[in-house]
N, C-alpha and C positions, 0 to 999 in steps of 0.2 A: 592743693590746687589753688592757686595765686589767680587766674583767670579764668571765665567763665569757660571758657574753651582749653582748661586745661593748660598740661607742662607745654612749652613752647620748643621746639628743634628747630636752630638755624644751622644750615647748610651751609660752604662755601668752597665754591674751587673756582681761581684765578678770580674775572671779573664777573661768575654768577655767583647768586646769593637763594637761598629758598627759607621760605619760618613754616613749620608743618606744626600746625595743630592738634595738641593728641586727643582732643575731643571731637566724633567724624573721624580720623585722622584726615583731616583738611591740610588740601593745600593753601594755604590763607595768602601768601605774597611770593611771588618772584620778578627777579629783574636782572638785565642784561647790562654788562655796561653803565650801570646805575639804572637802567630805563623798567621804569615799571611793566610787566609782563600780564603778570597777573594781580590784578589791582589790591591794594592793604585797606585793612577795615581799622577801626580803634581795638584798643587792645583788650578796655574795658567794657565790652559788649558780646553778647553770646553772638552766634555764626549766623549772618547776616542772608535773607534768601537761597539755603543750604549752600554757603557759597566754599567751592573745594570737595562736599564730603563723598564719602563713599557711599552707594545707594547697594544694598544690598538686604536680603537675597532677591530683592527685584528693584526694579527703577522705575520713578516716575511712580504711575496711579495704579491701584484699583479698583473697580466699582463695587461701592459702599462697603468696600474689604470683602466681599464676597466672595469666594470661588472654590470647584468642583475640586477634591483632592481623590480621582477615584471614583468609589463607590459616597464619598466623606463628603459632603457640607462646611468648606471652612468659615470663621469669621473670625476677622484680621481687627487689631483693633483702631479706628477713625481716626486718623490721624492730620486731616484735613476736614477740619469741620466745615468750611465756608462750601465745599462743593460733595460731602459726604463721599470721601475716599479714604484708602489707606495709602499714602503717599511715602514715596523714597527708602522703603526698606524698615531695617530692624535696627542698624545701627548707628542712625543719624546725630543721637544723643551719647554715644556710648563713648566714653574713655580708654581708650586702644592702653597695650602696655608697650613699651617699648621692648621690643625683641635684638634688635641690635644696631649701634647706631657706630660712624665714625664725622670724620670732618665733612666726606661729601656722598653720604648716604648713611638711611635710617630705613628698618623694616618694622612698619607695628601689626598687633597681632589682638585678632579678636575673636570671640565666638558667638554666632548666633544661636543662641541656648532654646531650648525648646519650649513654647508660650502660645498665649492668645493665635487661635488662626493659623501657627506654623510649629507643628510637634514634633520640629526636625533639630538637630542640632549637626554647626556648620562650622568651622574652622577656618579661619579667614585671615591672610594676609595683607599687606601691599607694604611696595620698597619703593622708595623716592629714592632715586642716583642721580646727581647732577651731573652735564656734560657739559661741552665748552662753550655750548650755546642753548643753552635750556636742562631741561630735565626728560629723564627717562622714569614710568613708573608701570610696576609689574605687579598683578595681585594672584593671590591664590584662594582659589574654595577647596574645600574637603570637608565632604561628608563623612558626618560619625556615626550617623546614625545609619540604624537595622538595614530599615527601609528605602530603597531612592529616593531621595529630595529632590524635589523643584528648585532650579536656581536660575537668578538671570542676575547682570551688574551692570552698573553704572557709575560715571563721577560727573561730576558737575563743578568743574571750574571756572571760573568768569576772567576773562582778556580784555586785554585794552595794551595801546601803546602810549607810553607817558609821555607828556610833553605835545602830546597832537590832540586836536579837536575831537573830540571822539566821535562827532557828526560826521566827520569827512570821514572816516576809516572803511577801508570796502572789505565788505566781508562775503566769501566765494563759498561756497558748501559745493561738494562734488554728488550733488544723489539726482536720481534721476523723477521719484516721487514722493509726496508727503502725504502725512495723514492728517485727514477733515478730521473735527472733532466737532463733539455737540456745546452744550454749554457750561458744564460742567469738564471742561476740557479731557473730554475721554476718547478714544478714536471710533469712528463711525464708518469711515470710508478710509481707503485710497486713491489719490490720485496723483497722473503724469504734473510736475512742477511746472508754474505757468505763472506769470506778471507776479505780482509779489512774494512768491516762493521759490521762484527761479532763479538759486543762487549760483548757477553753475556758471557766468562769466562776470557775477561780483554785482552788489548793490552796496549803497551807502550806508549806511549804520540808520545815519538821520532820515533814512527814506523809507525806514522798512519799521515794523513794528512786529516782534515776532514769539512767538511761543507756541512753539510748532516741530513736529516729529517729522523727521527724514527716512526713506529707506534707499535700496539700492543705488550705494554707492561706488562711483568708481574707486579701484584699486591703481594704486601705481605695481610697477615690475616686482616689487618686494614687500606686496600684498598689503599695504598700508593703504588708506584712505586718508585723506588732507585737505584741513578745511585752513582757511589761511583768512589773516586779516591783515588788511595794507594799508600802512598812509602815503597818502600825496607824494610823500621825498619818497618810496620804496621800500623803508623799512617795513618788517611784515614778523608775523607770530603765525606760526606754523603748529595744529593741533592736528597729530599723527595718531589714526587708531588700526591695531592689528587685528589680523583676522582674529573671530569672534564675535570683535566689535562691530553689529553688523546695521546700527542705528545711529542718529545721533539726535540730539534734540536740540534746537536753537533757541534763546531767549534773551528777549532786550529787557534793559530794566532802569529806569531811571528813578529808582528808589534807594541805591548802593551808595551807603552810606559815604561820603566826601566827592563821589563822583555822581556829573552829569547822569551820563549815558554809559553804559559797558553791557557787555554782551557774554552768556554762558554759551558755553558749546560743550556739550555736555555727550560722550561717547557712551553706548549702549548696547549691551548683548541683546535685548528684547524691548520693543516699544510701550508705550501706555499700555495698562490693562492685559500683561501675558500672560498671568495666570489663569485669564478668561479663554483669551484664544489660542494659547498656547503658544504662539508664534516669537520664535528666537527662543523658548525655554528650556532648560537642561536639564534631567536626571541625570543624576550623579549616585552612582552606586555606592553598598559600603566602603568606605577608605579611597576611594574613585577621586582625582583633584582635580581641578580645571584652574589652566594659567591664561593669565591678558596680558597683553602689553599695549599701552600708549606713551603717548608723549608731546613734549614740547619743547618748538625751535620758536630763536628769533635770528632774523640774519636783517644787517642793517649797514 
């Protein structure tokens, strides 16, 4: 392992390009036409702001890793000391293997093994496919264990269009309300999207400041939900998530490494804290699998 993040997979069909990190299995860069998509980190530093990985078997937080399994008491172990949570799943550190790769798609392949707080073990995919204007990407859970497992997923990759101001970029979320959280960023409430949450006819990048859960979402005709981000001339990056995906979580960050300003938009089967309320989460029987699909366009 030559980089902190692992063997590196570049992609390429026609003018896209994608580099999949096999640690996470992160999506760490893609670009359209030379145009960066989703923005590159150095090569020599581990994964920046979880940026790209897969959040699994839940997304986002827990409270203080705690929660009911049952008749069962679990404790998850703290993986966000600053706010005392278990954050982003099980496999945020793990090094996938490579399950089968060609010029413009790679599947990697991992298991969440039985430990601290989750005595399930879980079988897990996801395929990165390049298409002629972005990427398609499809994961799979499978339960191996006895018992149903609890599961929810996530990815969290970060956009931007290269070559634009990243202030000026308008970014539209289609949901109809968010969740309040307390201070330790856990959800507390929901409520109808309103002045600075109200992304549903586009705010400016540089006007919003955001780290913040979405739910009911519009669907278009072919059950997708689309959160789109635009510059000034038109060009725009398109994050498509299919039924399942029933969350998404927004987040600005002007700490990414070589960039200003860029923005995750991170698709979600279950919001902050599911293991608490259960809300969007799965049992999965024995050998039982559950498939997602999302994805990403640029048109310009």
């Amino acid at each position: 392992m030559s980089s902190p993040t692992g063997i590196q997979i570049h992609l390429s069909r026609g003018d896209v390009t994608a580099q999949i990190a096999q640690v996470g299995a992160s999506l760490r860069h893609l670009t359209v036409g030379g145009v960066d998509i989703v923005p590159p980190y150095p090569e020599d530093i581990a994964t920046p702001g979880a940026s790209g990985i897969v959040l699994a078997p839940w997304p986002n937080r827990v409270r203080d890793g705690i929660w009911q399994d049952g008749e069962t008491t679990r404790a998850l172990a703290i993986t966000e000391p600053k706010f005392h949570n278990a954050s982003h799943g099980l496999l945020r550190f793990t090094a996938y293997e490579i399950a089968a790769r060609s010029e413009e798609a790679v599947t990697l392949a991992a298991a969440i093994v039985p430990q601290t707080g989750y005595p399930y073990l879980i079988d897990t995919t996801v395929r990165y496919a390049l298409t002629d204007a972005g990427i398609d990407v499809t994961h799979t859970l499978t339960n191996r264990s006895a018992a149903p497992a609890p599961v929810a997923l996530g990815t969290h990759p970060y956009l931007t269009i290269g070559g634009t101001d990243p202030r000026t970029l308008m970014l539209r979320i289609p949901a109809e309300t968010y969740f309040e959280t307390d201070e330790r960023m856990l959800p507390v409430g929901e409520s109808p999207v309103a002045s600075g949450t109200d992304l549903r006819e586009g705010q400016r990048l540089g006007d919003v400041q955001l780290d913040t859960g979405f739910a009911n979402l519009h669907r278009d005709a072919d059950g997708f939900a689309r959160t789109t981000l635009t510059a000034p001339d038109g060009r725009a990056v398109t994050l498509q998530q299919g039924p399942g995906f029933g969350y998404v979580q927004a987040y600005t960050s002007t700490g990414y490494p070589d960039h200003s300003l860029v923005v995750a938009v991170e698709p979600m089967t279950a919001p902050a804290d599911a293991f608490n309320s259960g809300r969007g989460l799965r049992h999965l029987g024995q050998d039982e699998s559950w498939t997602l699909e999302w994805g990403i366009r640029f048109s310009g």
